[in-house]
Backbone as CSV, one residue per row, in Angstrom:
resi,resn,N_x,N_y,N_z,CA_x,CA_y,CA_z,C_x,C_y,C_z
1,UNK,0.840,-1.176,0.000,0.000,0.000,0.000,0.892,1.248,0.000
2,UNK,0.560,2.163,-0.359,1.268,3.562,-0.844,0.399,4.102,0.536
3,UNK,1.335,4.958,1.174,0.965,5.960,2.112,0.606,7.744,1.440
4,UNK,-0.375,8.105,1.602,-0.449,9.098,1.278,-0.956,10.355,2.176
5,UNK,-0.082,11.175,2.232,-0.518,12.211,3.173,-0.813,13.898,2.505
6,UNK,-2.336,14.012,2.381,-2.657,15.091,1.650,-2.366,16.349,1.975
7,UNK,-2.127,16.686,1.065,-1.400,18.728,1.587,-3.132,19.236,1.766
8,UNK,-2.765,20.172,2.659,-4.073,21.383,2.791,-3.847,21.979,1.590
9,UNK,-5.485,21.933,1.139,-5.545,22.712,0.107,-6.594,23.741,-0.585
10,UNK,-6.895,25.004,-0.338,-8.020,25.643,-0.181,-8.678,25.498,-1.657
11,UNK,-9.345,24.380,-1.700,-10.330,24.089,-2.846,-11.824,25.145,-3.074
12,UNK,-11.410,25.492,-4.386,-12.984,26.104,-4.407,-13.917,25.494,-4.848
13,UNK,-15.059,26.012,-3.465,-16.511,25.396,-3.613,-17.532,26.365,-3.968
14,UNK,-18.736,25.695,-4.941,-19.688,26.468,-5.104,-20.836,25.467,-4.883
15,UNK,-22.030,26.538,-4.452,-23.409,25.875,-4.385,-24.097,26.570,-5.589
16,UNK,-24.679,25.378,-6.170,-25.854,26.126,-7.557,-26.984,25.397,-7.529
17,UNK,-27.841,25.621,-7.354,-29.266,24.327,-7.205,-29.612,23.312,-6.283
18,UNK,-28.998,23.729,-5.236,-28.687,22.551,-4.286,-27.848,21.552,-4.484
19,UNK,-26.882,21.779,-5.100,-25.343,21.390,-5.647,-24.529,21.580,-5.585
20,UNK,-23.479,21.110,-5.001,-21.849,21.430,-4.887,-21.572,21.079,-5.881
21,UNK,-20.680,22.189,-6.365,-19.329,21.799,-7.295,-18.377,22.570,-7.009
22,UNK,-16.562,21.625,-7.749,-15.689,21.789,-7.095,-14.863,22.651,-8.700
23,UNK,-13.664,23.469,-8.054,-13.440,23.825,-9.623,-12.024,22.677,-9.691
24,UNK,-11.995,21.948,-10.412,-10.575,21.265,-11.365,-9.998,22.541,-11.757
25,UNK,-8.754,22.096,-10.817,-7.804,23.215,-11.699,-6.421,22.320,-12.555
26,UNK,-6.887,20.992,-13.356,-6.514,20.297,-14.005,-7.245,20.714,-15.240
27,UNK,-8.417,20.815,-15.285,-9.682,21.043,-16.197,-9.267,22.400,-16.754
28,UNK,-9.768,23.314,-15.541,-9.984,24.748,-15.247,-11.022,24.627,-15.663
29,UNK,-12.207,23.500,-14.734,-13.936,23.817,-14.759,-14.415,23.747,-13.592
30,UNK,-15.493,23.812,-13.525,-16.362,23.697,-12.551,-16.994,21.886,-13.035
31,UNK,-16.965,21.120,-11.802,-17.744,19.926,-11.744,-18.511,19.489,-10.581
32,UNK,-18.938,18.445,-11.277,-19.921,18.354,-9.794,-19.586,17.706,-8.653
33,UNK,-19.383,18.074,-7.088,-18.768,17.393,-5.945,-19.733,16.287,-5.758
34,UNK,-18.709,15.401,-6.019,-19.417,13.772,-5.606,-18.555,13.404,-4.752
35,UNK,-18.645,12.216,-3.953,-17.910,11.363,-3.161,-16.262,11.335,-3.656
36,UNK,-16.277,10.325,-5.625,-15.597,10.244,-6.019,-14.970,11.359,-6.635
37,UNK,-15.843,12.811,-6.950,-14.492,13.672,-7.250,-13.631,13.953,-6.200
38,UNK,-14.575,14.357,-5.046,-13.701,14.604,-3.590,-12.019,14.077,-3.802
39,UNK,-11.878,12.289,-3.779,-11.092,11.542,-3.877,-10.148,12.102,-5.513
40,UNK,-10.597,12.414,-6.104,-9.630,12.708,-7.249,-9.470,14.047,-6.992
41,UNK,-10.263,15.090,-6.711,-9.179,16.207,-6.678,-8.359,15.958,-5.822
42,UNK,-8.327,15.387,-4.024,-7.578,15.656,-3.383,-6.412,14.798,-3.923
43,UNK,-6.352,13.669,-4.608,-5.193,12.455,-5.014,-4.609,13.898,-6.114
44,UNK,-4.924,14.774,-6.937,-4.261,15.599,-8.005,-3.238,16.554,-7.139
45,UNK,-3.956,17.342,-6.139,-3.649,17.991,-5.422,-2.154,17.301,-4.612
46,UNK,-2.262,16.201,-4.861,-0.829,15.579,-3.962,-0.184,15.210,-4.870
47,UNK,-0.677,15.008,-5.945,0.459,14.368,-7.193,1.527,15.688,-7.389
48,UNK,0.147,17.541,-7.503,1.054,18.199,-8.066,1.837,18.575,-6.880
49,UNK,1.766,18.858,-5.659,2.263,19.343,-4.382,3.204,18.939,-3.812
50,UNK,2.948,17.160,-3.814,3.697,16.962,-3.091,5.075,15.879,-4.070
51,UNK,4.036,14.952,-5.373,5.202,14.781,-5.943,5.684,15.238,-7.191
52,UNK,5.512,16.752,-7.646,5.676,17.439,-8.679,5.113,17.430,-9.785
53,UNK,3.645,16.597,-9.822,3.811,16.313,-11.478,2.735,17.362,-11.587
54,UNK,3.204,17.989,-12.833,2.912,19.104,-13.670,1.343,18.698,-13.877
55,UNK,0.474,19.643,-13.643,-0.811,19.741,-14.218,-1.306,19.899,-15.607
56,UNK,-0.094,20.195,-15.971,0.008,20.382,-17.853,0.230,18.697,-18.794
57,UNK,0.457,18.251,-17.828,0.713,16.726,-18.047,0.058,15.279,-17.661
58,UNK,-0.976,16.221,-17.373,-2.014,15.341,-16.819,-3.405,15.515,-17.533
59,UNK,-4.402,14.470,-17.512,-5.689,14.680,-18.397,-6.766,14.062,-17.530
60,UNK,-7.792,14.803,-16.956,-8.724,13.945,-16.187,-10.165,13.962,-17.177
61,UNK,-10.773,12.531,-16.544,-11.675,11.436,-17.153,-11.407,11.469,-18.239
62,UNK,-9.983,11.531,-19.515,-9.713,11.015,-20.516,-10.847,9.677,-21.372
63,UNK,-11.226,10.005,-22.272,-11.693,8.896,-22.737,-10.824,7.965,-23.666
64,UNK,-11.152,6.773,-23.168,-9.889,5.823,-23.899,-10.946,5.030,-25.031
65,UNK,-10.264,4.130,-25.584,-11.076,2.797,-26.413,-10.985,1.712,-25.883
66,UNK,-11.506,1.026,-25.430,-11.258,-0.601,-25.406,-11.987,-1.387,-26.497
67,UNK,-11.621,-1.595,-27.335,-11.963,-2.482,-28.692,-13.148,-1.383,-28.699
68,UNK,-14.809,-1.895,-28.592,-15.603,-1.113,-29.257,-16.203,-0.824,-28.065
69,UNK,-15.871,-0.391,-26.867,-16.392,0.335,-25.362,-16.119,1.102,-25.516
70,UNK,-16.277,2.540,-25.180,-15.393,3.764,-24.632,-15.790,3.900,-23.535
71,UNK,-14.206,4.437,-22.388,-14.408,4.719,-21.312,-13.449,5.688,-21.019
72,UNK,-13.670,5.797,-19.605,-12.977,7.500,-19.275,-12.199,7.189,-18.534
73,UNK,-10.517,6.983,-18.346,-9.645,7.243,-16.948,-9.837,8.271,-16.368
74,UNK,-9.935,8.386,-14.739,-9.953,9.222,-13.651,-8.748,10.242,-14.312
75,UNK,-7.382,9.494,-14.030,-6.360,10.240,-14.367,-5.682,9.874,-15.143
76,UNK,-4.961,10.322,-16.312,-3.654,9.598,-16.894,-2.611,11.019,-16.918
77,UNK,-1.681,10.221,-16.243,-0.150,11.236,-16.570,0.525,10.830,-17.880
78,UNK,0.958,11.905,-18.454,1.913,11.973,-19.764,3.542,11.983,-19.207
79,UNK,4.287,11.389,-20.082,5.606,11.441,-19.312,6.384,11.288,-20.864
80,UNK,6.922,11.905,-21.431,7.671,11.696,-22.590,6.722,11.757,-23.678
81,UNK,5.648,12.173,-23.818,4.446,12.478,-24.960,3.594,11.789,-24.952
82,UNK,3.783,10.324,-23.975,2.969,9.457,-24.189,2.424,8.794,-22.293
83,UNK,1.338,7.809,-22.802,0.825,7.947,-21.359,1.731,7.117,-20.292
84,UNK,1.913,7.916,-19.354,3.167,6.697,-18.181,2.295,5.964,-17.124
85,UNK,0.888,7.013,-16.350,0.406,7.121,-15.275,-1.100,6.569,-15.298
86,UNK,-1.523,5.548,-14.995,-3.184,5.556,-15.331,-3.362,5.505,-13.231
87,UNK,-4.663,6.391,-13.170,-5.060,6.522,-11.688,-6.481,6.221,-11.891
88,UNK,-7.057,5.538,-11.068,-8.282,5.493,-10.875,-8.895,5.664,-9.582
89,UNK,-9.602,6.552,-9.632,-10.238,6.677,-8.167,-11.529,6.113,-7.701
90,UNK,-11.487,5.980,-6.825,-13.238,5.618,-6.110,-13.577,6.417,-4.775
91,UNK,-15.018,6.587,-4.970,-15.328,7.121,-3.498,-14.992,6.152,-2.373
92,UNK,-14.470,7.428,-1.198,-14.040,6.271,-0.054,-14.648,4.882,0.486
93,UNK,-15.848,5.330,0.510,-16.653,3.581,0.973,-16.499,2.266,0.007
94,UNK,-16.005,2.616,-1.519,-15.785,1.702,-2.211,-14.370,0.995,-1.645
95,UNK,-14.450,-0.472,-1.539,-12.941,-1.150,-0.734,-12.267,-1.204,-2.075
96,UNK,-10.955,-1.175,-2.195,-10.038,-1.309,-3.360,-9.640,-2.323,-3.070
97,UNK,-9.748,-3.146,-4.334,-9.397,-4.628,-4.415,-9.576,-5.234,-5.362
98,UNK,-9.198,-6.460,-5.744,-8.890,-6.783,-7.275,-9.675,-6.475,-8.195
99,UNK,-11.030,-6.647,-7.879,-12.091,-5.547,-8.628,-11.692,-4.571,-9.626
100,UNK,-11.284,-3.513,-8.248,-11.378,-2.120,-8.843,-9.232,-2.695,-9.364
101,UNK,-8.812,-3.226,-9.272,-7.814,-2.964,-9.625,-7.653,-3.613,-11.213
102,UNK,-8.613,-4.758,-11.253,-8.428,-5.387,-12.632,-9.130,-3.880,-14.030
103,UNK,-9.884,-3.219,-13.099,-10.237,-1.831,-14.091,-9.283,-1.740,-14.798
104,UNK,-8.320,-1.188,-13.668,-7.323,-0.175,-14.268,-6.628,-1.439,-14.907
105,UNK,-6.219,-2.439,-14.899,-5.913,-3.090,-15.382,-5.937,-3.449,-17.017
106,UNK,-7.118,-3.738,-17.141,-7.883,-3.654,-18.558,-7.641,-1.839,-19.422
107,UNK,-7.789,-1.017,-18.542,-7.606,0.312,-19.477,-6.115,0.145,-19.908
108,UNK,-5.163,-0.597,-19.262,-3.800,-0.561,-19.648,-3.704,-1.498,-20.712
109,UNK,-4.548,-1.926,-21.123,-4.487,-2.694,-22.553,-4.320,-1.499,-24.023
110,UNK,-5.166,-0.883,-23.788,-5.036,0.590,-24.190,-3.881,1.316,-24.460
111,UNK,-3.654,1.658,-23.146,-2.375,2.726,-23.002,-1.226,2.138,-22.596
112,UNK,-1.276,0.929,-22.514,0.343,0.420,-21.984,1.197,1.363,-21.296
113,UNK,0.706,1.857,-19.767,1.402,2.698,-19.356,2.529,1.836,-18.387
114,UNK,3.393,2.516,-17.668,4.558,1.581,-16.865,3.130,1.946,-15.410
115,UNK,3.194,2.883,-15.023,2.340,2.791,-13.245,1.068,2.387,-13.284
116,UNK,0.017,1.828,-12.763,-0.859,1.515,-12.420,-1.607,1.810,-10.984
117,UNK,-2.436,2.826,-10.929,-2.898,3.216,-9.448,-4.223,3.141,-9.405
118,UNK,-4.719,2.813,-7.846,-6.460,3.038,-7.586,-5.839,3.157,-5.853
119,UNK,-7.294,4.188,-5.887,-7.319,4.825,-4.246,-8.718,4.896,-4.262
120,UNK,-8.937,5.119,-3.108,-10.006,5.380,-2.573,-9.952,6.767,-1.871
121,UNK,-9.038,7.308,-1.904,-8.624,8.575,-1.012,-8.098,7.612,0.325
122,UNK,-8.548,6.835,0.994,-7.394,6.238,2.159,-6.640,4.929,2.109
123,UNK,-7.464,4.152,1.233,-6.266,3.030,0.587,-5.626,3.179,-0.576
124,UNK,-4.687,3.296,-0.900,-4.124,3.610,-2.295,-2.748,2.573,-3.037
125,UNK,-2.992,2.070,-3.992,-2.370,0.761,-4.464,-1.854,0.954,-5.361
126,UNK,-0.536,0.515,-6.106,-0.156,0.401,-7.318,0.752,-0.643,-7.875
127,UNK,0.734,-0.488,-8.927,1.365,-2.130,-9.725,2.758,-1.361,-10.671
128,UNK,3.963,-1.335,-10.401,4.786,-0.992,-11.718,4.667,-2.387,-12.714
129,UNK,4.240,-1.542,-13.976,4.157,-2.678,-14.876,4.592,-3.483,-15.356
130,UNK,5.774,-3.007,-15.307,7.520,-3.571,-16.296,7.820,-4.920,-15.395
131,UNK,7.768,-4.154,-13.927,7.794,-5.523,-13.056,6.904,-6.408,-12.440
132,UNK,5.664,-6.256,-12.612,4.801,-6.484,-11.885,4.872,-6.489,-10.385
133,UNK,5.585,-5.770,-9.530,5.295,-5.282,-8.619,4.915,-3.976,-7.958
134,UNK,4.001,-4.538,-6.854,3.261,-3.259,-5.899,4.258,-2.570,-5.486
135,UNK,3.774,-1.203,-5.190,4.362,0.115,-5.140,4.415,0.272,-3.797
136,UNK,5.112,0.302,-3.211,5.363,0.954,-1.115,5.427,2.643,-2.057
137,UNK,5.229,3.268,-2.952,5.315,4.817,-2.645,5.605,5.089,-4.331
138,UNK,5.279,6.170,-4.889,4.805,6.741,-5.929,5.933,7.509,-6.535
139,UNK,6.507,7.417,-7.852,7.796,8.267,-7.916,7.349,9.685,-8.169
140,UNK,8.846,10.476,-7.624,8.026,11.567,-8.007,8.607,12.366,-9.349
141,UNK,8.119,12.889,-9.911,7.830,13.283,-11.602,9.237,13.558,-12.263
């Protein structure tokens, strides 16, 4: 398991209709606060803070192909023009486990990236690909 300890970070919130939304400043939009964005902005917020990676190099809910599905990664990092980083998040009550990990799994059919991640915002897991081993901690950019 990857330890992760989130930086404070004064996120902006808005109410519109009896709705929170949060602004992505990956995006630079406004979306809607769910459980699971909660968990992905704060996981962005530590990627760029605490382990450098550039927000310019990153793409959230990307839509990928899988043969004739389309689906969206949470996160993918770019690292040399091409994709290095696939993240997937879940809201906290979802348990991370082979489940949610064979996801990300399958999107890497796709993108053949080297890292492989899923969090929940308090469990957070990863696979380097090259070796197939789990990650004790996340490189930084």
């Amino acid at each position: 398991m990857i330890r992760i300890d989130y930086p404070k970070h004064p996120f902006r919130i808005k109410e519109e209709g009896n709705k929170e939304y949060i602004f992505d400043e990956v995006r630079k939009l406004w979306t809607r606060l769910t459980p699971e964005e909660w968990v992905r902005q704060n996981f962005l917020q530590w990627l760029m803070q605490t382990k450098n990676y550039p927000a310019s190099l990153m793409a959230v809910e990307k839509e990928i192909k899988l043969g004739e599905l389309r689906k969206r990664c949470d996160i993918i990092v770019y690292k040399n023009e091409k994709p290095w980083m696939i993240v997937e998040c879940k809201e906290m009550e979802v348990t991370v486990n082979e489940k949610t990990m064979v996801q990300v799994l399958n999107y890497n059919q796709s993108l053949d990236v080297e890292y492989l991640i899923v969090t929940n915002g308090k469990s957070t897991f990863g696979i380097r690909s090259s070796t197939k081993n789990f990650l004790t901690e996340l490189p930084d950019y």
